[in-house]
TORKOL-4160 file (C-alpha; in steps of 0.2 Angstrom, whole numbers, padded with zeros to 4 digits, m for minus):
312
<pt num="1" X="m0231" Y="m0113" Z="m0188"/>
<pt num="2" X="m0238" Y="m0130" Z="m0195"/>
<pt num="3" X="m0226" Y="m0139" Z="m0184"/>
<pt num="4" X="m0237" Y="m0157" Z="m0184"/>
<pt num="5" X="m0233" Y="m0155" Z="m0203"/>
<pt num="6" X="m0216" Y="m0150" Z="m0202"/>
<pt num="7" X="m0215" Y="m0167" Z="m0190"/>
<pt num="8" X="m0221" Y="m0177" Z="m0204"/>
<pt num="9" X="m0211" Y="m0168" Z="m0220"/>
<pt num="10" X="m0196" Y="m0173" Z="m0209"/>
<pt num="11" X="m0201" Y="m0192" Z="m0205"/>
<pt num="12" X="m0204" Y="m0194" Z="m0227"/>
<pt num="13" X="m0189" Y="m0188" Z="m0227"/>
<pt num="14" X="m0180" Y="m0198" Z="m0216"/>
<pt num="15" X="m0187" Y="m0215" Z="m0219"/>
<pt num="16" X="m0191" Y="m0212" Z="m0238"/>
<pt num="17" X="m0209" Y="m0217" Z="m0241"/>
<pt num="18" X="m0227" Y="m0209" Z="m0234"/>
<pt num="19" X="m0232" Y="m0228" Z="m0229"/>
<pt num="20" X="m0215" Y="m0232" Z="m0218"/>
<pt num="21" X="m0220" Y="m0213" Z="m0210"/>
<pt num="22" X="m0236" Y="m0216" Z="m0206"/>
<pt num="23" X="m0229" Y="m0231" Z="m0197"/>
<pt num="24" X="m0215" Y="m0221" Z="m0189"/>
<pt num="25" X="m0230" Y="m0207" Z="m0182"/>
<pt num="26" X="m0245" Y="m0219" Z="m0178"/>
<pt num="27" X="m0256" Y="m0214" Z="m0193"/>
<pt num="28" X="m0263" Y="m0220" Z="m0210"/>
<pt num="29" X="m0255" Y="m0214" Z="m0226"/>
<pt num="30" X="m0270" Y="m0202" Z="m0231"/>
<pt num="31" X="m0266" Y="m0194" Z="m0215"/>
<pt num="32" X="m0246" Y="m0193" Z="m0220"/>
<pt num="33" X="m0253" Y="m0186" Z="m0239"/>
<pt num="34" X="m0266" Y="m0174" Z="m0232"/>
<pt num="35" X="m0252" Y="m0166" Z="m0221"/>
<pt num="36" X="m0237" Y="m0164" Z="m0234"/>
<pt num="37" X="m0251" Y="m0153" Z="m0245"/>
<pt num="38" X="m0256" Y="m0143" Z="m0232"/>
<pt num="39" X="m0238" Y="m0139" Z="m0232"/>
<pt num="40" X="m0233" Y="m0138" Z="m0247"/>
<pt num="41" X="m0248" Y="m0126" Z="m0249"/>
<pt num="42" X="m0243" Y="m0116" Z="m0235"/>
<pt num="43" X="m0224" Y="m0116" Z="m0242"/>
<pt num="44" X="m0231" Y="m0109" Z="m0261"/>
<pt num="45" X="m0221" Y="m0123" Z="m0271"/>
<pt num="46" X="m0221" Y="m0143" Z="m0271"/>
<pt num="47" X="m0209" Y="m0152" Z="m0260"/>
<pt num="48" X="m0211" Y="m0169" Z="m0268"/>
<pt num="49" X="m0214" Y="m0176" Z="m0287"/>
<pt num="50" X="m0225" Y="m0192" Z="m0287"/>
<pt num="51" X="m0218" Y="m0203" Z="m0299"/>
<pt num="52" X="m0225" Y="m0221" Z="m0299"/>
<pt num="53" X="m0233" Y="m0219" Z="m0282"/>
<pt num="54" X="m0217" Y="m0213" Z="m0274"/>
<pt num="55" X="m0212" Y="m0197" Z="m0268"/>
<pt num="56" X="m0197" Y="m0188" Z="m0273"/>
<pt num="57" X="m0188" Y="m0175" Z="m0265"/>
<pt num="58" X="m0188" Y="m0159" Z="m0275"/>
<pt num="59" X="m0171" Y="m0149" Z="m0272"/>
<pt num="60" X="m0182" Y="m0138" Z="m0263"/>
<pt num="61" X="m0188" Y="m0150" Z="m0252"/>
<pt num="62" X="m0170" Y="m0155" Z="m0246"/>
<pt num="63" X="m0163" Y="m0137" Z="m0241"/>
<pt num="64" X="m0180" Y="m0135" Z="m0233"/>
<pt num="65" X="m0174" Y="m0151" Z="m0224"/>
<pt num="66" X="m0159" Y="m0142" Z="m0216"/>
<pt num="67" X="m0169" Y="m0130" Z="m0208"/>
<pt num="68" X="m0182" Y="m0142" Z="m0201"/>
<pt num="69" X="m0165" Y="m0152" Z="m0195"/>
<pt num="70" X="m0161" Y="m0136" Z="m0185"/>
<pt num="71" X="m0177" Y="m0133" Z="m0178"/>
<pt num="72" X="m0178" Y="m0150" Z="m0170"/>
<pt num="73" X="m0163" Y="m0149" Z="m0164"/>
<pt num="74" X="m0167" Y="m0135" Z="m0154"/>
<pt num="75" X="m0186" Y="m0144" Z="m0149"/>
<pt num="76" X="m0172" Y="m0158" Z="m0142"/>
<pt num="77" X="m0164" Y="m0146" Z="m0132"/>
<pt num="78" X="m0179" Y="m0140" Z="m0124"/>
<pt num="79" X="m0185" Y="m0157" Z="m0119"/>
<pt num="80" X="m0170" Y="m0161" Z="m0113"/>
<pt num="81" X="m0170" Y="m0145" Z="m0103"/>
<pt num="82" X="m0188" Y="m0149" Z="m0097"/>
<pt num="83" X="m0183" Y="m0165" Z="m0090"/>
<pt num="84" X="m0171" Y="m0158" Z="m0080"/>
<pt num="85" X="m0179" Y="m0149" Z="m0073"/>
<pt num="86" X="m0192" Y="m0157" Z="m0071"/>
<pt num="87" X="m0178" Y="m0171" Z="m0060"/>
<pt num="88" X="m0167" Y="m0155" Z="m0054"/>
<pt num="89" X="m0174" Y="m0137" Z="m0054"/>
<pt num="90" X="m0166" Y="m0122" Z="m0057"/>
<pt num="91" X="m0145" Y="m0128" Z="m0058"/>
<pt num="92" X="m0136" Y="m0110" Z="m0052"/>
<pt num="93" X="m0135" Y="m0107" Z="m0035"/>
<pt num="94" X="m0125" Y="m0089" Z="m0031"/>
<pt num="95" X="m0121" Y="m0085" Z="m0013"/>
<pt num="96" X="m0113" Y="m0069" Z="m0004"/>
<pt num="97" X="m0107" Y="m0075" Z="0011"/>
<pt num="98" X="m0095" Y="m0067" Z="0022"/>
<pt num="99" X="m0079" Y="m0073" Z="0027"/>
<pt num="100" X="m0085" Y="m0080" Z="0046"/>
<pt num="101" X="m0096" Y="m0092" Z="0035"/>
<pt num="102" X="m0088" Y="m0090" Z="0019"/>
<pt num="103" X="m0069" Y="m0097" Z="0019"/>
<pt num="104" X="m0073" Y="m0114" Z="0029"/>
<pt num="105" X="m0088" Y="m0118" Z="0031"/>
<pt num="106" X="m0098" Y="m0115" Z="0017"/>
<pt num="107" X="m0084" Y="m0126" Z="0004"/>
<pt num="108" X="m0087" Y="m0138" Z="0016"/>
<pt num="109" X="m0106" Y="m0139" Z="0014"/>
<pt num="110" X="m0103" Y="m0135" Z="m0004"/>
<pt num="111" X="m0094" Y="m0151" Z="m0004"/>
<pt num="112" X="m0108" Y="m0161" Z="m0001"/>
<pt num="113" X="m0120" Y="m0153" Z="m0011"/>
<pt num="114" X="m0110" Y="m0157" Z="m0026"/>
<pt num="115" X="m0108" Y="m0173" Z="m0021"/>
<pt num="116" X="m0126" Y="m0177" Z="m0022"/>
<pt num="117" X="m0125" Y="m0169" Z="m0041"/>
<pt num="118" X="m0112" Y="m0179" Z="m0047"/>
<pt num="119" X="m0125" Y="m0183" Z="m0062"/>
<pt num="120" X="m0119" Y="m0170" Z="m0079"/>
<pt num="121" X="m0135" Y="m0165" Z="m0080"/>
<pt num="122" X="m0137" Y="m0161" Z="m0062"/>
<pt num="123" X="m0121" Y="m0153" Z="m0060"/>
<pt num="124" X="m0123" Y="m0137" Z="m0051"/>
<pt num="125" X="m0115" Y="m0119" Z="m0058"/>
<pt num="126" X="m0110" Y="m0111" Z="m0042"/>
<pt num="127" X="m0107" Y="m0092" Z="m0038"/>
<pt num="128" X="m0097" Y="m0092" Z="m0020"/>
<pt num="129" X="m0092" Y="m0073" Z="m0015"/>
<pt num="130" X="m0084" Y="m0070" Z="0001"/>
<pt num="131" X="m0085" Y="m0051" Z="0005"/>
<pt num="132" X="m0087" Y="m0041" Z="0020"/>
<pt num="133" X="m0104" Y="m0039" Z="0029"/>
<pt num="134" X="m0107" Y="m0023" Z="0021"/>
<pt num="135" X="m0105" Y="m0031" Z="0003"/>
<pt num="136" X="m0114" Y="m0043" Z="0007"/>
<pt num="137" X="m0129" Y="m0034" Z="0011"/>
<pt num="138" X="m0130" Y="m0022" Z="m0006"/>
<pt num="139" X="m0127" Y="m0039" Z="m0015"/>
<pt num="140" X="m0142" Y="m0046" Z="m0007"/>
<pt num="141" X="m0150" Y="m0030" Z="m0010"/>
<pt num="142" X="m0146" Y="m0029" Z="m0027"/>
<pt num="143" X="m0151" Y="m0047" Z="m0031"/>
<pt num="144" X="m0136" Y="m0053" Z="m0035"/>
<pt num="145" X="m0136" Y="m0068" Z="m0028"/>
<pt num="146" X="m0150" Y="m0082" Z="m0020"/>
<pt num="147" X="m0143" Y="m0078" Z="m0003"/>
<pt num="148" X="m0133" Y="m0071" Z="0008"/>
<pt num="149" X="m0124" Y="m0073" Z="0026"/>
<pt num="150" X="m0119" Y="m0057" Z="0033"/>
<pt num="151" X="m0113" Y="m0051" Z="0053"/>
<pt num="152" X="m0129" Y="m0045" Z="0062"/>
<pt num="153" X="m0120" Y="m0028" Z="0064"/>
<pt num="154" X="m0127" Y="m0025" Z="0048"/>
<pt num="155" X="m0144" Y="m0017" Z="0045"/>
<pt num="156" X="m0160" Y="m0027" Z="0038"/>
<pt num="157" X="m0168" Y="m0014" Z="0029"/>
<pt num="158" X="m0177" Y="m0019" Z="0014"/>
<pt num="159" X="m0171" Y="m0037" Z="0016"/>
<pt num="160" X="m0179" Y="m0054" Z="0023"/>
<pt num="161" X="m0169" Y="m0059" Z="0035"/>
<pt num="162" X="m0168" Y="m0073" Z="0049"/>
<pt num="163" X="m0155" Y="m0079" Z="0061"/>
<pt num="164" X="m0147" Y="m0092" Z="0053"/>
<pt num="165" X="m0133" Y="m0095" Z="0069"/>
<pt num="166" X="m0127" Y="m0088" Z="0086"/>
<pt num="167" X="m0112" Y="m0094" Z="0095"/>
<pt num="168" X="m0101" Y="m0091" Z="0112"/>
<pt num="169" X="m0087" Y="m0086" Z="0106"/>
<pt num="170" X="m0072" Y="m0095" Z="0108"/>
<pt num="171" X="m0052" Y="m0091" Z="0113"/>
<pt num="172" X="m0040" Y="m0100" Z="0102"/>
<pt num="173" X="m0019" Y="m0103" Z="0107"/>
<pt num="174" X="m0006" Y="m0114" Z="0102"/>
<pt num="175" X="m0005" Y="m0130" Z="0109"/>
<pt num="176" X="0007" Y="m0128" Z="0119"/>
<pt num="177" X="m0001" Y="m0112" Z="0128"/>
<pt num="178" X="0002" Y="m0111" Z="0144"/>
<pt num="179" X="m0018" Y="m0108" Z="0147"/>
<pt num="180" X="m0023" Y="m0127" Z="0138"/>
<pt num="181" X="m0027" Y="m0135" Z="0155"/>
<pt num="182" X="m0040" Y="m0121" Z="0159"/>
<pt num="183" X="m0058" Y="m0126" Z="0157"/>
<pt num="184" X="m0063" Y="m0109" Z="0155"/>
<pt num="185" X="m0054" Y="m0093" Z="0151"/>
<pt num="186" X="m0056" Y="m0078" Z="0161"/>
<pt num="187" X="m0054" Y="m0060" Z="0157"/>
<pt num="188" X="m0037" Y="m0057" Z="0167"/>
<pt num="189" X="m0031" Y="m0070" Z="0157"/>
<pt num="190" X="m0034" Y="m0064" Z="0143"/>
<pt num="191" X="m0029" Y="m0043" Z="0147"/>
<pt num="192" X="m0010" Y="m0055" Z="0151"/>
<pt num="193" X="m0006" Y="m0062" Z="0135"/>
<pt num="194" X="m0003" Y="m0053" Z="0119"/>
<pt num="195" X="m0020" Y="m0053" Z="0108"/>
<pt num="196" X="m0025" Y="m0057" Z="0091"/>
<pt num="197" X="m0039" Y="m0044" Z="0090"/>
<pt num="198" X="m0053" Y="m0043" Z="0076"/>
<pt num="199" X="m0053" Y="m0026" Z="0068"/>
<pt num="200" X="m0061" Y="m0012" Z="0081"/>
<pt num="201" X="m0078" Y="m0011" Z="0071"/>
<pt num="202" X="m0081" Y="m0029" Z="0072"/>
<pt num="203" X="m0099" Y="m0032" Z="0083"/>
<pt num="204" X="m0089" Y="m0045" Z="0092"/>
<pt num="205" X="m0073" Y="m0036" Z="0098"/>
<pt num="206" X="m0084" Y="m0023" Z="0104"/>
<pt num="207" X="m0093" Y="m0034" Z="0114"/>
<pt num="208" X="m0077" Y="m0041" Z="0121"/>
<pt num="209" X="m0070" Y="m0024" Z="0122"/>
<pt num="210" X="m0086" Y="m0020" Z="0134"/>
<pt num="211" X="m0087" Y="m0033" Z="0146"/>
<pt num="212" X="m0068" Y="m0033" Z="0148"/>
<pt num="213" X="m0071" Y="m0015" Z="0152"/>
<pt num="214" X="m0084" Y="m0018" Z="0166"/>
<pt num="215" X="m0070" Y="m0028" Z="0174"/>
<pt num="216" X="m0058" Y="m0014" Z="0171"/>
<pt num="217" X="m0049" Y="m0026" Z="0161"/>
<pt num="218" X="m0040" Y="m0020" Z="0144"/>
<pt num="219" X="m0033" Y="m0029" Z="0130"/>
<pt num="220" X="m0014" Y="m0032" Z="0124"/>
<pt num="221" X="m0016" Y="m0032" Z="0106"/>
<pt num="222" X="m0002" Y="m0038" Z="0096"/>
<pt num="223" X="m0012" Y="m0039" Z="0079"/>
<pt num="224" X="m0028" Y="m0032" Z="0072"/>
<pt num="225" X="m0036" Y="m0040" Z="0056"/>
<pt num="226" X="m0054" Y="m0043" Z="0048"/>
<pt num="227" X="m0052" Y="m0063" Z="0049"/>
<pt num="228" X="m0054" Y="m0074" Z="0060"/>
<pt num="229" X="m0049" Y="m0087" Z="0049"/>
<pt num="230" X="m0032" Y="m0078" Z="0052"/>
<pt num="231" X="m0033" Y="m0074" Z="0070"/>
<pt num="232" X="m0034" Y="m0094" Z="0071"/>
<pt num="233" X="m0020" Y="m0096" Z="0059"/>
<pt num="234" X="m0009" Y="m0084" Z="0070"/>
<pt num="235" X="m0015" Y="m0092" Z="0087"/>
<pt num="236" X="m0009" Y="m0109" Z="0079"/>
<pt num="237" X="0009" Y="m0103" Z="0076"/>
<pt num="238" X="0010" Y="m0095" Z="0092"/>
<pt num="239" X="0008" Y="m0078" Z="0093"/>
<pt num="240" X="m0004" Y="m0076" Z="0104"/>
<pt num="241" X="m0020" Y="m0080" Z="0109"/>
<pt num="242" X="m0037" Y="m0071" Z="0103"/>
<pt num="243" X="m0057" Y="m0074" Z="0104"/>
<pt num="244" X="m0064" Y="m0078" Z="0086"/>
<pt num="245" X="m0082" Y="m0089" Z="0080"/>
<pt num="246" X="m0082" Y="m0106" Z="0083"/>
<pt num="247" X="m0086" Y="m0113" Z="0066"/>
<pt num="248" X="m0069" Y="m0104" Z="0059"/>
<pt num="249" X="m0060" Y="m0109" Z="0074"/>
<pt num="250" X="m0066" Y="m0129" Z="0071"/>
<pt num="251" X="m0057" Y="m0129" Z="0055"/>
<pt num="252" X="m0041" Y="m0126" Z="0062"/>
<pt num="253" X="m0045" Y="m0136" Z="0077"/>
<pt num="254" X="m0044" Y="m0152" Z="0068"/>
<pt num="255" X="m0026" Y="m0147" Z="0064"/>
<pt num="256" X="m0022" Y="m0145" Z="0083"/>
<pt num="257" X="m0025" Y="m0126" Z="0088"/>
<pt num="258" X="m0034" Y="m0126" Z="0104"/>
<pt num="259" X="m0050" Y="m0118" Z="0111"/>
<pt num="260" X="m0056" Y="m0115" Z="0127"/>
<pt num="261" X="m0075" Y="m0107" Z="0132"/>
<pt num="262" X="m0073" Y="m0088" Z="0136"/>
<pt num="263" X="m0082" Y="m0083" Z="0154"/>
<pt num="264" X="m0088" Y="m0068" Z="0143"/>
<pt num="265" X="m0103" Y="m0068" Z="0135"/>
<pt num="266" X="m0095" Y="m0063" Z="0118"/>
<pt num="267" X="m0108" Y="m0069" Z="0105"/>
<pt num="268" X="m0106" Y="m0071" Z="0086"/>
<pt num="269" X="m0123" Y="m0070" Z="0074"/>
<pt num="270" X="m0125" Y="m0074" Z="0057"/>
<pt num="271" X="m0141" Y="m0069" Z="0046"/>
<pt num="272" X="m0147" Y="m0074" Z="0034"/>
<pt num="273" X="m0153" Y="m0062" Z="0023"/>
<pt num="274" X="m0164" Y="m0064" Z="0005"/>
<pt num="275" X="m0169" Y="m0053" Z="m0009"/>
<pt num="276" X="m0186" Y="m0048" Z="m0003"/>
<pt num="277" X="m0203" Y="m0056" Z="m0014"/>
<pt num="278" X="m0190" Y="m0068" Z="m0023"/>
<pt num="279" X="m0194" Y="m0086" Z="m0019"/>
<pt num="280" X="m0178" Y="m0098" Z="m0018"/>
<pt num="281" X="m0174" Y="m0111" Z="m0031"/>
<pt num="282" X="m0174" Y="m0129" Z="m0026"/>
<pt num="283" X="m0157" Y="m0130" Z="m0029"/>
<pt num="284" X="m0156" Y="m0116" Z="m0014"/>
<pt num="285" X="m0163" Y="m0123" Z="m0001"/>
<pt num="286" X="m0156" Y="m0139" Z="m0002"/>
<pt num="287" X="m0138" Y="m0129" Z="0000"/>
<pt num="288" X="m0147" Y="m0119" Z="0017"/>
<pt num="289" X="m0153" Y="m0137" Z="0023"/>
<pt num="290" X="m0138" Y="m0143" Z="0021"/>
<pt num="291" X="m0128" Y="m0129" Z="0030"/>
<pt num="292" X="m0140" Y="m0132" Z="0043"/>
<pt num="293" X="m0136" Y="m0148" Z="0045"/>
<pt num="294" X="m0120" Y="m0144" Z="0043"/>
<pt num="295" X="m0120" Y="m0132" Z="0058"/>
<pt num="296" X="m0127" Y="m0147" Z="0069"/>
<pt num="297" X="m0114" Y="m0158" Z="0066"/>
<pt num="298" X="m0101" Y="m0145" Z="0068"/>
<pt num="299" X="m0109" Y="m0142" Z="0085"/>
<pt num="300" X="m0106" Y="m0159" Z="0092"/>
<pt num="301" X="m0090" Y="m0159" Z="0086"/>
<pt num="302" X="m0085" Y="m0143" Z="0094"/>
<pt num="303" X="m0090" Y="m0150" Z="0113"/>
<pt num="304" X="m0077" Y="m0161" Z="0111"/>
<pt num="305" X="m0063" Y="m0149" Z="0105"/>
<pt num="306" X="m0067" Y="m0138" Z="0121"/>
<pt num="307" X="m0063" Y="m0150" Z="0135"/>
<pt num="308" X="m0046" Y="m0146" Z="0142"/>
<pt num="309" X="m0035" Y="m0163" Z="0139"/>
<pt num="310" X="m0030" Y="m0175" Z="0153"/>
<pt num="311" X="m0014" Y="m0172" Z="0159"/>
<pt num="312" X="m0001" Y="m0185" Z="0154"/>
């Protein structure tokens, strides 16, 4: 395509005379006249009459013009889309993360990253899907999304992976328990108060289940469910008392439920896992820099949350 002379047809046009486009493109008028033949030759028919030294727009000439309109159009678009880029990357992000990671703390650091988007043309399109482990993993698998976060009862086969967090885990009651003053729980404690368990095939409450076991120690379970987010929810309005993550339980620390360290070693991971052979965007690990940061932050804050309070 003779696109340097489609650039010029379009600036006679739109200022009307060879000499104003030569001006307008940085070139002589010979220049502006030697392009419009080449043209007009390649087109098979005369875009222009010359009357009295002036050029005239034949009828073929202006519904060529629509076109060329059009074309530009779209080379604008492309610009446009270059510069950004250029400035952003790639502006989806799609994330599998499951519901540990997915229903608290992740909006949270999504928060943020939006935040430093707030530009149009740097606003992120987002994909958050929380599912269960085992979704997660063919999602990944099936490169579906950028990333995903997934219990590491899960296998890794054919996926990168990394540990992305491990945490103690935690035992959550209202705040009026009878067990807030402890500094740490132990397991007869926990075997004498009605539990909020995880379901049975959750890595954690298997954990539990087994070191409560070497202390010939059994739990009361009240409730079973796949949350934790709803293990906290239940401990808050007083149910009971179970053992969850500490990044869910934060959340619903900051609106009073109460966690103590367990005596257990009762250990939640997270992995990371990626598509293998598929680099990350930009756009991607700024979201996993920030939800390391993230995971700092929440960190500190959880020290404080686990000191018993001083008695009034």
């Amino acid at each position: 395509m003779l696109l340097r002379e489609i650039e010029v047809f379009r600036s006679v046009m739109s200022v009307g005379s060879a000499s104003k486009a030569a001006a307008l493109l940085g070139v002589t008028q010979p220049a502006i006249s030697q392009s419009l033949k080449r043209l007009e030759d390649a087109a098979g028919f005369a875009l222009f009459r010359r009357l009295r030294g002036r050029l005239h727009p034949t009828p073929e000439a202006q519904a060529l013009l629509v076109e060329v309109e059009r074309v530009f159009v779209g080379l604008s678009s492309i610009e446009h889309r270059m510069r950004s880029l250029k400035r952003f990357g790639v502006n989806t992000l799609r994330m599998a993360v499951y519901p540990a990671f997915g229903l608290t703390f992740v909006p949270r650091v999504l928060s943020r990253l939006v935040t430093e988007r707030l530009d149009a043309d740097a606003r992120p399109q987002i994909s958050l899907q929380v599912l269960s482990s085992r979704e997660v993993h063919e999602a990944v698998l099936g490169r579906q999304v950028d990333f995903g976060l997934m219990a590491d009862e899960m296998p890794t086969t054919g996926l990168e992976h990394s540990e992305f967090a491990r945490f103690p885990g935690v035992v959550v009651m209202h705040p009026k328990h009878r067990l807030v003053n402890a500094r740490t729980i132990q397991p007869q404690q926990i075997a004498e108060e009605p539990f909020l368990a995880l379901n049975p095939e959750d890595a954690s409450r298997r954990r539990l289940e087994r070191g409560l076991a070497e202390r010939n120690v059994a739990l009361s379970v009240l409730v079973e469910t796949p949350y934790a987010a709803s293990v906290c929810e239940m401990a808050l309005s007083g149910m009971g008392i179970g053992v969850v993550n500490p990044v869910t339980a934060l959340e619903y620390a900051r609106r009073g439920l109460v966690i103590r360290p367990l005596s257990l070693d009762v250990s939640f991971a997270g992995l990371l896992v990626l598509p293998p052979g598929q680099p990350l965007s930009g756009l991607a690990l700024r979201m996993l820099q920030l939800m390391r940061i993230q995971l700092a932050e929440d960190q500190k804050a959880l020290a404080a949350f686990l000191k018993p309070r001083p008695k009034a």
